[in-house]
C-alpha positions as CSV (number, residue, x, y, z in Angstrom):
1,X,144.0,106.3,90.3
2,X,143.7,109.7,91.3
3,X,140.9,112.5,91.2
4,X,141.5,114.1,87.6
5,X,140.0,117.2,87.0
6,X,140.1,119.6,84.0
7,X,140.7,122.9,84.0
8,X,138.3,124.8,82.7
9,X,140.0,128.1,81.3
10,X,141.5,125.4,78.7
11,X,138.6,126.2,77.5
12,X,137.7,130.2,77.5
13,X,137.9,130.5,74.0
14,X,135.6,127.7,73.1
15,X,131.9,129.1,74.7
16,X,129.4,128.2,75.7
17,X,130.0,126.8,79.0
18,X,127.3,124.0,79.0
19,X,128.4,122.7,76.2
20,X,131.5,122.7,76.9
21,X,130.4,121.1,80.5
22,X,128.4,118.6,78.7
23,X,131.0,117.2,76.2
24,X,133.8,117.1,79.1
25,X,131.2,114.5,81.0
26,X,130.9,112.6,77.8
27,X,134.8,112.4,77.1
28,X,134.6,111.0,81.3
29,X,135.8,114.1,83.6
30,X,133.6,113.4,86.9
31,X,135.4,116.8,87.9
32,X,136.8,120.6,86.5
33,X,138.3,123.0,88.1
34,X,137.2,126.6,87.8
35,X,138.5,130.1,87.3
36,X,137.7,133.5,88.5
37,X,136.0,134.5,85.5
38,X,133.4,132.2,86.3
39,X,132.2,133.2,89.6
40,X,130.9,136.3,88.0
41,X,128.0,133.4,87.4
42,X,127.6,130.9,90.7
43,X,123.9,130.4,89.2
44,X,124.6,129.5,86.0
45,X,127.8,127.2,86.6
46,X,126.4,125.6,89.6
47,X,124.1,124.6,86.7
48,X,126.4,123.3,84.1
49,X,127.8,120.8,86.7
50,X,124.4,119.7,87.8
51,X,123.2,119.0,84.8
52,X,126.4,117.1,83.6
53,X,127.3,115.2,86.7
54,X,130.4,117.5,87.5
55,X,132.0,118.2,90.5
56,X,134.1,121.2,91.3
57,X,136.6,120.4,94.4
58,X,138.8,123.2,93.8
59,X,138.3,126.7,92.3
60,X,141.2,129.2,91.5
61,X,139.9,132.7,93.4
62,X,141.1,136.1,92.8
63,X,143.4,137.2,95.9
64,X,141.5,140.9,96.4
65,X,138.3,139.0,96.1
66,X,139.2,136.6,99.4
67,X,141.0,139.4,101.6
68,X,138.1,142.1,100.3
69,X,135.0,139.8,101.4
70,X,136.5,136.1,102.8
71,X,133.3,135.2,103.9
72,X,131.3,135.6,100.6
73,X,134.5,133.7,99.0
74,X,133.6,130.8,101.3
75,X,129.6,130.9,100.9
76,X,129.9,130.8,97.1
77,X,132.9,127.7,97.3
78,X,130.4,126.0,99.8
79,X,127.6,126.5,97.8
80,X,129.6,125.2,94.8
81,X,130.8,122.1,96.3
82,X,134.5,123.9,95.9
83,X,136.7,122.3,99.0
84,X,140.1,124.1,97.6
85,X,140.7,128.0,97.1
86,X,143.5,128.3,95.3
87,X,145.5,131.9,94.4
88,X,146.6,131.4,91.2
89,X,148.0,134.7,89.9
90,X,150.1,138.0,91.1
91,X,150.3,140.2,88.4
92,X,153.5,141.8,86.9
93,X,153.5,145.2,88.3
94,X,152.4,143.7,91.9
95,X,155.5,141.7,92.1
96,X,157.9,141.9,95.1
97,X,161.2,142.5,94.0
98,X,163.0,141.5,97.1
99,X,163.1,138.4,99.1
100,X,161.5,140.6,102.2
101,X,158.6,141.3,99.8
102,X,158.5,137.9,99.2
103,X,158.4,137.2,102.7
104,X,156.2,139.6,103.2
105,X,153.2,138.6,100.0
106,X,153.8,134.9,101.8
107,X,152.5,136.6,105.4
108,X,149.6,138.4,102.8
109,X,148.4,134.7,101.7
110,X,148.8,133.3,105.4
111,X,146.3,135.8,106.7
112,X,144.0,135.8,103.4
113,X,143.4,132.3,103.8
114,X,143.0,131.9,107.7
115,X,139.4,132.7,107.7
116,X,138.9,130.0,104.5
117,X,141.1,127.8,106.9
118,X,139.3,128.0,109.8
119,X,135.7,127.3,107.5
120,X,137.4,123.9,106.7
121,X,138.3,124.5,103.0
122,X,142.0,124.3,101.7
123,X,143.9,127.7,100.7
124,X,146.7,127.2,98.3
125,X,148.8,129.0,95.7
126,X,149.1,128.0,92.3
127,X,152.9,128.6,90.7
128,X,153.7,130.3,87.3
129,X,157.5,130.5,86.2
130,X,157.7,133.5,87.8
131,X,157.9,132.3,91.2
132,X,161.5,130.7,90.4
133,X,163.0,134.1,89.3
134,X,165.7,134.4,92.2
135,X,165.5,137.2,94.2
136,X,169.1,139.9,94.5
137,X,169.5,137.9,97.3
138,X,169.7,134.5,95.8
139,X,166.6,133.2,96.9
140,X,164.0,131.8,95.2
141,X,160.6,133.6,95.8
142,X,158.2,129.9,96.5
143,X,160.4,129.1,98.8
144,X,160.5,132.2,100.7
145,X,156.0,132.7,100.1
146,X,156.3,128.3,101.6
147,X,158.3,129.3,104.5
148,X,156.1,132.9,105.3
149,X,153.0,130.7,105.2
150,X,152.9,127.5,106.5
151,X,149.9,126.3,106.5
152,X,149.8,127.3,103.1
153,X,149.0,124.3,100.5
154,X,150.3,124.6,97.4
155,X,149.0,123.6,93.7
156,X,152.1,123.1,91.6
157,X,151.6,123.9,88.0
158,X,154.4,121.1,86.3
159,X,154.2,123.0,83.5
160,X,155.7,126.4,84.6
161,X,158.2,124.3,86.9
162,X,160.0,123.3,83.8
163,X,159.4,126.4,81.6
164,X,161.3,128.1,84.5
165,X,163.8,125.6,84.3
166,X,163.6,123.5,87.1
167,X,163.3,119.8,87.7
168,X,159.4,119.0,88.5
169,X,160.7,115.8,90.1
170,X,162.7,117.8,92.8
171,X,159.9,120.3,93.5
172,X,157.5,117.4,93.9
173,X,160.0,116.3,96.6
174,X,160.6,119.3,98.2
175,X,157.4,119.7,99.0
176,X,155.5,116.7,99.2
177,X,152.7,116.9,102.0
178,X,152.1,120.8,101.0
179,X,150.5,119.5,97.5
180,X,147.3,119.7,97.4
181,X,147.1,118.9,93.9
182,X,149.1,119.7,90.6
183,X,148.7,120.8,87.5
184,X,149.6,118.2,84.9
185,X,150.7,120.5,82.1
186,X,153.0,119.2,78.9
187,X,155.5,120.9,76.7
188,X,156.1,120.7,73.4
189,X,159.5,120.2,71.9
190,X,160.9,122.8,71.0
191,X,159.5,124.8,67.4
192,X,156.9,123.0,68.0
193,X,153.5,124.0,68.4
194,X,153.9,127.6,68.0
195,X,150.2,128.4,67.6
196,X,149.3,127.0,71.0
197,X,152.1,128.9,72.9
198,X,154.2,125.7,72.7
199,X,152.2,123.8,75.0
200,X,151.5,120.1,74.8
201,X,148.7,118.0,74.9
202,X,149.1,115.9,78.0
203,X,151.3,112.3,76.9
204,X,152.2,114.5,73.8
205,X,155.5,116.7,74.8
206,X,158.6,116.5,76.5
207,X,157.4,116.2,80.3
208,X,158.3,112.5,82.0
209,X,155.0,111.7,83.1
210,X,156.3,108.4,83.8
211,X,159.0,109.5,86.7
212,X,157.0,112.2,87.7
213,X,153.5,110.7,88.5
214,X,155.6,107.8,90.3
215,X,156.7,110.9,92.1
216,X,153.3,112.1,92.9
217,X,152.3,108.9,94.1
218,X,155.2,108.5,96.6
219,X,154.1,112.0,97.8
220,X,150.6,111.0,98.4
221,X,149.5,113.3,95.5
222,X,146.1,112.2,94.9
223,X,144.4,115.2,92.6
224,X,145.7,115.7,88.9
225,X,144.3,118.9,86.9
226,X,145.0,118.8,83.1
227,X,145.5,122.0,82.0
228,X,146.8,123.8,78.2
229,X,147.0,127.3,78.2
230,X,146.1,127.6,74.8
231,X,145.2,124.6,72.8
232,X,143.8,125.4,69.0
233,X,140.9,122.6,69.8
234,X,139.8,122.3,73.8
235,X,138.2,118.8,73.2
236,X,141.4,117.4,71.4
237,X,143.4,118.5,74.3
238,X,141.3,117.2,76.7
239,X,140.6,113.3,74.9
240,X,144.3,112.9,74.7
241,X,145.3,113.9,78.1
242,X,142.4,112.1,79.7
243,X,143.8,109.3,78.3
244,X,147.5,110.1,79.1
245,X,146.4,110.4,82.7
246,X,144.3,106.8,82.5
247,X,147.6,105.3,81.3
248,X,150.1,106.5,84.0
């Protein structure tokens, strides 16, 4: 069975974050993965997972806050028990537009994460859709940030694979040994679930979960973060998908 984590900013909208921490623990999550917005509290959510018997082994970190102070990024995932820092985001107007920008934001991450590298944690990069928008020159922009950065681990988000409208199974492939963990993420079909963005609980949409975490598996995937962008009720979403994941 592997590690399954939930992801905490399921849960933004649904303060505060002890309670939130201690009804996760009672659902069964051992661990949760945390967001940027956190951080602005280490005290408070090295706390929460204390007191409710949660670990934290990977983080998603803002990319100025790692190349403006690595060092500080690395005391607060040590001190968190974090052993993945994960880039999860480029926003809009920050976007190359070119496969040499791509190229070029892949050598950003490479030297970003070095000094987290070389203190023995994981760096990654966590996918949207985006990502899969082909470049002029018919590339697509994760393979060309994979190829600038190759020590660079990667945290798939299954979710946006298919939203871009690729085949998760093929991208699990393609890079299997560079995943350090995945984001288990469901779609609803389609009209469906409008309030929640069309999302899915986990088990509940469209996704395989059958093929793909046989996929996973063959890939020596061994850490599975549920995640739902916008779910109307965080606990809902995270009984169901808990369960999903037990069932695979």
């Amino acid at each position: 069975m592997p590690r399954i984590a939930y992801q905490l900013y399921c849960s933004r909208n649904f303060p505060p974050l002890d309670e939130t921490m201690r009804k996760l623990s009672e659902l069964g999550f051992e661990n949760v993965e945390g967001f940027g917005g956190l951080l602005a509290d280490v005290d408070g959510l090295k706390s929460a997972l204390q007191a409710n018997d949660l670990a934290m082994p990977s983080c998603h970190f803002a990319l100025d806050m790692v190349e403006q102070d690595a060092a500080g990024a690395v005391a607060t995932a040590k001190d968190l028990g974090i052993g993945k820092v994960i880039i999860p985001y480029l926003a809009a107007e920050d976007r190359p537009t070119d496969s040499a920008g791509w190229t070029a934001f892949g050598k950003r991450l490479a030297a970003a994460g070095k000094p987290v590298q070389d203190a023995g944690l994981v760096f990654g990069w966590h996918n949207h859709a985006f990502e899969f928008d082909t470049t002029p020159e018919g590339d697509i922009p994760l393979d060309l940030i994979a190829a600038a950065a190759p020590d660079l681990m990667l945290e798939l988000d299954l979710g946006w694979v298919r939203v871009a409208g690729h085949d998760p199974l093929a991208w699990i492939s393609k890079y299997a040994g560079r995943l350090t963990a995945v984001h288990v993420k469901d779609i609803a079909p389609d009209g469906v679930a409008v309030d929640e963005d069309g999302w899915a609980d986990v088990g509940h949409g469209i996704q395989d979960w059958a093929a793909i975490h046989a996929a996973l598996q063959a890939a020596g995937v061994d850490h599975y973060v549920v995640e739902h962008d916008n779910p109307s009720d965080d606990m809902r979403f995270a009984r169901r998908s808990l369960a999903a994941v037990q069932s695979f």
